[in-house]
C-alpha positions as CSV (number, residue, x, y, z in Angstrom):
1,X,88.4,18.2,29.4
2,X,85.5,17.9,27.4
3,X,83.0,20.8,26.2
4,X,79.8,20.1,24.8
5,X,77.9,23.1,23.2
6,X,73.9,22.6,23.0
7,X,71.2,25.3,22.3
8,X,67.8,25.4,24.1
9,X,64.9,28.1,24.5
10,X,67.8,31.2,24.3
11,X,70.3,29.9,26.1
12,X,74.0,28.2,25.4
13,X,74.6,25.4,27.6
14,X,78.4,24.9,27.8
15,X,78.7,20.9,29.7
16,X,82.0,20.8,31.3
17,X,83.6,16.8,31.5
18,X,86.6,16.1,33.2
19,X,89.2,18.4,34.8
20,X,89.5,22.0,34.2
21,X,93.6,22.8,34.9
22,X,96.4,24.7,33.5
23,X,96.2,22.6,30.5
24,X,92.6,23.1,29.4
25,X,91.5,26.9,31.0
26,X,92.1,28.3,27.3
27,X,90.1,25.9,25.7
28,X,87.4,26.9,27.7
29,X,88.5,30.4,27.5
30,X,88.0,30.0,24.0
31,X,84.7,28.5,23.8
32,X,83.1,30.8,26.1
33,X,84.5,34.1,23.9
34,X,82.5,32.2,20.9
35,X,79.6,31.8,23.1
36,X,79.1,35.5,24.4
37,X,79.0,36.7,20.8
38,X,76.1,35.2,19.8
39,X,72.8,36.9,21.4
40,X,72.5,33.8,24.0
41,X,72.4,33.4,27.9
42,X,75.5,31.3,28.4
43,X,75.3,28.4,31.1
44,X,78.2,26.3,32.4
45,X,77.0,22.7,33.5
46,X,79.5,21.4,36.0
47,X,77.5,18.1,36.1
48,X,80.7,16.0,34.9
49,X,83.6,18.4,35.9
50,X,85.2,16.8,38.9
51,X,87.9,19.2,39.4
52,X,89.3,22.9,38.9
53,X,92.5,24.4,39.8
54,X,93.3,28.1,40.4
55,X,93.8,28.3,36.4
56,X,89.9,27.1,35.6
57,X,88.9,29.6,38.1
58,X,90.7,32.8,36.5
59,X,89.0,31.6,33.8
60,X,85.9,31.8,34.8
61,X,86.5,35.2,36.5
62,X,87.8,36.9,33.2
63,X,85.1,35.8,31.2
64,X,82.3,36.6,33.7
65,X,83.8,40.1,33.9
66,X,83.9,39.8,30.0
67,X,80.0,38.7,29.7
68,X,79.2,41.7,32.2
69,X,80.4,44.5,30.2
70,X,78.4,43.0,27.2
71,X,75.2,43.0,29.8
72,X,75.5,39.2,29.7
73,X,76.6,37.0,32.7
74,X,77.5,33.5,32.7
75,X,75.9,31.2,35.3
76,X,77.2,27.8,36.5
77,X,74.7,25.1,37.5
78,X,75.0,21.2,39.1
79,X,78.1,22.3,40.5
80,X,79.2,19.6,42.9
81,X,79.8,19.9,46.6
82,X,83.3,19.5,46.2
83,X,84.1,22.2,43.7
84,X,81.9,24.4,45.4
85,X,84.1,24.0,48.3
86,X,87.0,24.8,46.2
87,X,84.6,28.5,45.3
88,X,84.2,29.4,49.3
89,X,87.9,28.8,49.5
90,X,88.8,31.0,47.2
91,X,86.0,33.8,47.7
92,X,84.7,33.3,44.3
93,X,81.3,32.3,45.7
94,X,80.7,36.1,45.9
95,X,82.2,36.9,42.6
96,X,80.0,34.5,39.9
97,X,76.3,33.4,39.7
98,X,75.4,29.8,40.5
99,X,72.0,28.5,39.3
């Protein structure tokens, strides 16, 4: 997987290519720690991600939780219909913000 870091008006955008597994959660894990401690909105663009496993969404989870006791919250955009099938499936729908 590939992460792309850009900065516009205040916020991070974080662009997700490829396939976010076992093998590449704490690389994410890691750039979205960097991102949260700078005074930025963080967004994750699913545009090119076409695929997460259980891994990925723990991830995403932890570091949601982590962004919310900062005040912060990450939100995940162009999130295709697929994956988002894999987010009802799992309940985390409920549990993250979509934009």
């Amino acid at each position: 997987m590939i992460v792309t870091k850009s900065k516009k008006d205040g916020v991070i955008i974080l662009t997700l290519d490829g396939k976010l597994g076992i093998t590449t959660s704490s690389q994410l894990q890691e750039v979205i720690e960097e991102a949260l401690k700078e005074d930025y909105e963080v967004v994750l663009d699913f545009k090119r991600l076409n695929c997460i496993s259980s891994a990925g969404l723990w991830v995403l989870f932890m570091e949601d939780k982590s962004a919310r006791t900062k005040g912060k919250k990450l939100k995940l955009k162009n999130v295709s219909k697929e994956i988002m099938e894999t987010f009802y499936t799992t309940g985390f729908q409920d549990l993250l913000t979509f934009v």
